[in-house]
C-alpha positions in Angstrom: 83.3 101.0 108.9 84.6 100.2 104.9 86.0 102.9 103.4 84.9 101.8 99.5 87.0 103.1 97.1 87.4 104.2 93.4 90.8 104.7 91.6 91.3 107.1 88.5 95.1 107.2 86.8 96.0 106.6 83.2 99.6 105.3 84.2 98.3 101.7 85.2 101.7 100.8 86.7 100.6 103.4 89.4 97.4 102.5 89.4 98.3 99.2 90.2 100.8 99.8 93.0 97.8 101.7 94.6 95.1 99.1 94.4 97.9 96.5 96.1 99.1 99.1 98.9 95.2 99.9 100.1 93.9 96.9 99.8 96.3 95.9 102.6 94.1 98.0 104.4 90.6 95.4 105.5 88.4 98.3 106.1 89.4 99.6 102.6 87.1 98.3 99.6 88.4 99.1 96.0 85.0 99.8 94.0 86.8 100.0 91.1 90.6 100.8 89.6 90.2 102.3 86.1 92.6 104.2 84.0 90.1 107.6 81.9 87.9 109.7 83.3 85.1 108.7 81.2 85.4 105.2 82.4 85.0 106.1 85.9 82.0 108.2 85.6 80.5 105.0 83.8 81.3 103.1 86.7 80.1 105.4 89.3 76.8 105.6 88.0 76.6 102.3 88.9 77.9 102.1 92.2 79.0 105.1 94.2 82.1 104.8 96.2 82.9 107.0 99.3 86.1 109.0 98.0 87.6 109.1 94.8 91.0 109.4 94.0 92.0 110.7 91.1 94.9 112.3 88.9 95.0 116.2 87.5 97.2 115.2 84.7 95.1 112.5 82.3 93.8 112.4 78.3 91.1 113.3 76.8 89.0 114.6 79.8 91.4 115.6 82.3 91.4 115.4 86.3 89.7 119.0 86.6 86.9 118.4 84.0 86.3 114.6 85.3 85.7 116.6 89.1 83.3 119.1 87.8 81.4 116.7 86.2 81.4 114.2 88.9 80.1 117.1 91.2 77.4 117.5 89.0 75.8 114.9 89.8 77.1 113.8 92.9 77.7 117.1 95.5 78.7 114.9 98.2 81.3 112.5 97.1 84.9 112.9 98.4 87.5 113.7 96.2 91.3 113.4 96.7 93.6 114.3 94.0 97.2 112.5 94.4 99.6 113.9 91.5 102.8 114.8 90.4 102.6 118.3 90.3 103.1 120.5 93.4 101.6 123.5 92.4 98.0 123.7 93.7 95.7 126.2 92.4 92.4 126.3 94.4 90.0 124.0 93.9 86.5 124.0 95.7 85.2 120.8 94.9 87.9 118.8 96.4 88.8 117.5 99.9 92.5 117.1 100.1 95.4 116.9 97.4 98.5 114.9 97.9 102.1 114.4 95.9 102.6 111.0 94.3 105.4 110.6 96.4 103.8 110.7 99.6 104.4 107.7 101.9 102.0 104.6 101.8 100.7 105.8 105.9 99.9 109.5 104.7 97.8 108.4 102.1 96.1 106.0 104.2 95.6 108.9 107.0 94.3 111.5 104.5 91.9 109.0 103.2 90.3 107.9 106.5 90.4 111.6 107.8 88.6 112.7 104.4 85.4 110.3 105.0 86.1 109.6 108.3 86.6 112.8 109.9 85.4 114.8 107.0 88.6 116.8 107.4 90.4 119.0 104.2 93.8 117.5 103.5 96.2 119.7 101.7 99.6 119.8 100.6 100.7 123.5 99.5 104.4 122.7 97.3 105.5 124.4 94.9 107.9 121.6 94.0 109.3 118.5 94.8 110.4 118.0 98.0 114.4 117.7 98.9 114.1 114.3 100.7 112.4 113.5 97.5 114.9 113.5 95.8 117.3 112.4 98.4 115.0 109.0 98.6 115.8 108.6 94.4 119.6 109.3 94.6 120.5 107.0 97.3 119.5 104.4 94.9 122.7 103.2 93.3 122.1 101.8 89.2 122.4 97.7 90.7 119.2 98.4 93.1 117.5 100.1 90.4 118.1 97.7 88.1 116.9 95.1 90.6 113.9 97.1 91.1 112.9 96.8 87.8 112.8 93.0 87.7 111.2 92.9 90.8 108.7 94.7 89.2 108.5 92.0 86.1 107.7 89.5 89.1 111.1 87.8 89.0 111.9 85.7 91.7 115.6 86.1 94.0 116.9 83.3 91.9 115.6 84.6 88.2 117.4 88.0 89.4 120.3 86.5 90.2 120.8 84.2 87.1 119.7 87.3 85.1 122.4 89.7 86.7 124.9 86.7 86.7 125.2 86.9 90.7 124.5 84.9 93.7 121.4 84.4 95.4 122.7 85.9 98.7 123.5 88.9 96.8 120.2 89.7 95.0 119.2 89.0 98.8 121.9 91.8 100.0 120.6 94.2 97.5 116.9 94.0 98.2 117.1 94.4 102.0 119.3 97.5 101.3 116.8 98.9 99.0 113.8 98.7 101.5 116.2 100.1 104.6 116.8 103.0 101.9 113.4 103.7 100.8 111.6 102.5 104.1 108.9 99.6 102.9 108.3 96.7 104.3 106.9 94.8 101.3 107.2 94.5 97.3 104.1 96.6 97.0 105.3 99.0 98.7 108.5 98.8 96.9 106.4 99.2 93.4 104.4 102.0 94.4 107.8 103.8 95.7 109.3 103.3 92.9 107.1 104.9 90.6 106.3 107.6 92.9 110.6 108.1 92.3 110.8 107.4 88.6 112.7 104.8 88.8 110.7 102.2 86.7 109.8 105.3 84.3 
C-alpha cells in the first residue's frame, strides 16, 4: 500500500534532498514538497496526504501553530516532525519526532511504522549526538569542498578542472566520502550533508 506524502521545510536545499531520498522508496508518493506552513495547509485542503512531515523551526507560522491548525481540521492525519533541535517538549498531536541527522533507513522506518503500524516514534535528545559530530569531522576541507560542487551538479571532470586535479582523484575523494558518511548515492550524499552543515 502507497504511503502519500507531504513535505513542510523552509530550507529548500533540505527539502529537496528529502523529496529525492523518499521517492527512492515506490510505495512512497510525494503529494506535495512546499517550503511555509500556510502553503501546505492550502494544499492539503486539496488533497490529503497520509503523514506529514514537517519542521518546528519555520517563519511566519511556525511548525507548532501549522500542527494545531492542521489538527483542527483534520484529527486523523499523521504527523512527524524531523528537526534540528533535540530538545522535545511534549506534544500530543504528533506521532513521532526525529533529528535532521537521522539516517535515510530510520526515517524511512518511522514513516511506514507511523501509518503502517500506527506506532509513536520518538527520539528524546537533549543534543546532538557524539557520532554526529564524529560523521562531520571526519570530513577533511578537500571532501567538503567537493561536496559542495557535487551539490551544484558538477560532473567528476568539471570538479576536477575546477579544483585543478585529475579525474582519478575527484574519483578517490568521492568514494572516500560515501565509505565516511555511509551512502550509497548522490542523494544520499545531499541530504547528509545538510543534515551535517556542511553545505550551510
Amino acid at each position: 500500500m502507497n504511503i502519500r506524502i507531504g513535505l513542510v521545510d523552509d530550507h529548500q536545499m533540505f527539502l529537496d534532498g528529502m523529496v529525492s531520498v523518499l521517492s527512492q522508496k515506490s510505495n512512497f508518493e510525494i503529494v506535495f514538497a512546499v517550503n511555509n506552513a500556510q502553503l501546505a495547509l492550502n494544499k492539503i485542503a486539496l488533497d490529503l496526504p497520509d503523514i506529514i512531515i514537517t519542521d518546528i523551526s519555520m517563519p511566519n507560522m511556525n511548525g507548532i501553530e501549522f500542527i494545531k491548525a492542521l489538527k483542527n481540521k483534520h484529527v486523523g492525519i499523521k504527523i512527524l516532525v524531523v528537526s534540528m533541535f533535540g530538545n522535545l517538549q511534549t506534544y500530543e498531536d504528533i506521532d513521532g519526532y526525529l533529528l535532521k541527522e537521522t539516517e535515510k533507513d530510520k526515517l524511512i522506518t518511522a514513516i511506514e511504522d507511523i501509518v503502517h503500524r500506527n506506532q509513536k516514534v520518538f527520539w528524546h535528545i537533549e543534543k546532538k549526538t557524539n557520532s554526529f559530530e564524529f560523521n562531520k569531522n571526519i570530513l577533511s576541507p578537500r571532501e567538503k569542498e567537493i561536496i559542495k560542487l557535487i551539490a551544484q551538479e558538477l560532473t567528476t571532470e568539471e570538479i576536477a578542472n575546477r579544483l585543478n586535479s585529475s579525474k582519478h582523484t575527484i574519483e578517490t575523494h568521492r568514494k572516500n566520502i560515501f565509505v565516511k558518511l555511509q551512502i550509497k548515492s548522490t542523494a544520499g550524499l545531499i541530504l547528509k550533508a545538510l543534515q551535517l552543515g556542511v553545505l550551510g
